[in-house]
C-alpha positions in Angstrom: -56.9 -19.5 27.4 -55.3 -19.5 31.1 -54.0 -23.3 30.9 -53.5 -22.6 34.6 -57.0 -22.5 36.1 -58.8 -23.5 32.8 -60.5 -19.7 32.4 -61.5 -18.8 28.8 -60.2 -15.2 27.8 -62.4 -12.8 27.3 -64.4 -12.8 24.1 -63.9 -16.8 23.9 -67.1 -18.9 23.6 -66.0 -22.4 25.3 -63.0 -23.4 27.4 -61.5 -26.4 27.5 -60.0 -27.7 30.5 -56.2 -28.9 29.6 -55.1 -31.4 32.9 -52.2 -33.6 33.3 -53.2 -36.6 34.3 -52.5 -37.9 37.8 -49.7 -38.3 39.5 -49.0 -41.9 39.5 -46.4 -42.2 42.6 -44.9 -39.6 45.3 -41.3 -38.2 43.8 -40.0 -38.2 47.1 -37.1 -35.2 47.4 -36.1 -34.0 44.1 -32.4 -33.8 43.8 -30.1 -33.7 40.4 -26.4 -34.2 39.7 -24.3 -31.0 39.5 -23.7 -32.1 34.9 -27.3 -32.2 34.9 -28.0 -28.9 37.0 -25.3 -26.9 34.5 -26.9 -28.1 31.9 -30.5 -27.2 32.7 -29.4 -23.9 34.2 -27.0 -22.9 31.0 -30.0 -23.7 28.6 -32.8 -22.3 30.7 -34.8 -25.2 30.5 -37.0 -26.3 33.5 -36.6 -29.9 35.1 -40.4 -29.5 36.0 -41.9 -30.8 32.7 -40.0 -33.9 32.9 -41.1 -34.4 36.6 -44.1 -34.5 35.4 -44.0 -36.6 32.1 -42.1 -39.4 34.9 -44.3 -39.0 37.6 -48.0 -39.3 35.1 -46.3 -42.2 33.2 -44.9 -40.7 30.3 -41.4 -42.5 30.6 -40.0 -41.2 27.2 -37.2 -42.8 25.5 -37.2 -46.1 27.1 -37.5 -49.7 26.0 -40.7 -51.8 25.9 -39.7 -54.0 28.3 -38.2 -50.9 30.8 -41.9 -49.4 30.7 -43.3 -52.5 31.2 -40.6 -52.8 34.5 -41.9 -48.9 35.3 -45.7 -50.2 35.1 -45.0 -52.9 37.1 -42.8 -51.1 39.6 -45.6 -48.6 40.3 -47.8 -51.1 41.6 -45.4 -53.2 43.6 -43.4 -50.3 44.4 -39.7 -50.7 42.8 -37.7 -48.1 41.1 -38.6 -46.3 37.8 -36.7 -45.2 35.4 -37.5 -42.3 32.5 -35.4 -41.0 29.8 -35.6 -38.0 27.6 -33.4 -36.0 25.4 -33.2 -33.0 27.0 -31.3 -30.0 24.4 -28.9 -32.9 22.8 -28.3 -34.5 26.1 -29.8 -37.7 27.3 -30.9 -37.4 31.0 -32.3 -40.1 33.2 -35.0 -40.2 36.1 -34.8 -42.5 38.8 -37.3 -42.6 41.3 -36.3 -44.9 44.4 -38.4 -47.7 45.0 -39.0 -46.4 48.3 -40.4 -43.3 46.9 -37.9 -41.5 49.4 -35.6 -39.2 46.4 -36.3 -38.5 42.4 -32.4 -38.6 41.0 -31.8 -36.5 37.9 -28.7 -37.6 36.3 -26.6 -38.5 33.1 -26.3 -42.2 32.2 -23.0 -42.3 32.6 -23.2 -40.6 36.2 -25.3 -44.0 37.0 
């Protein structure tokens, strides 16, 4: 199956149609600190995935009452913040509460 488009292969009776769900707030410009750059770039792992678990709501390794701050600052427009283990490393997402810039970064580059 083409996950793409959602096109069965050939010879394939049904297709199901695999979808993220929706973005939940504009990312603004994308920008990452030069630790977290290296370390994407030296593993060969894409930031994209992670944009998208932050921006659909999937804020990985975060406390209850941090989710409950991201589901609240989606509404009333504050900052959000994701976290995900990313090849040993812990790397954060920070979406302004402007919505102007999406901040990929170490916690202790915060």
């Amino acid at each position: 199956m083409n996950i793409d488009n959602a096109t069965p292969e050939p010879g394939t009776a049904t297709c199901r149609t695999l979808q993220s769900p929706p973005p939940l707030f504009r990312l603004g410009q994308i920008v990452a600190t030069r630790g977290v750059l290296k370390h994407l770039e030296h593993r060969g792992i894409a930031a994209d995935p992670y944009l998208r678990r932050h921006v659909t709501g999937d804020w990985g390794a975060v406390p209850p009452e941090d989710a409950r701050s991201n589901r609240f600052a989606v509404e009333h427009g504050a900052r959000i913040l994701s976290s995900y283990d990313i090849a040993g490393e812990r790397v954060w997402i920070i979406t302004e509460a402007d919505r102007s810039a999406t901040t990929l970064l170490f916690p202790s580059e915060y």
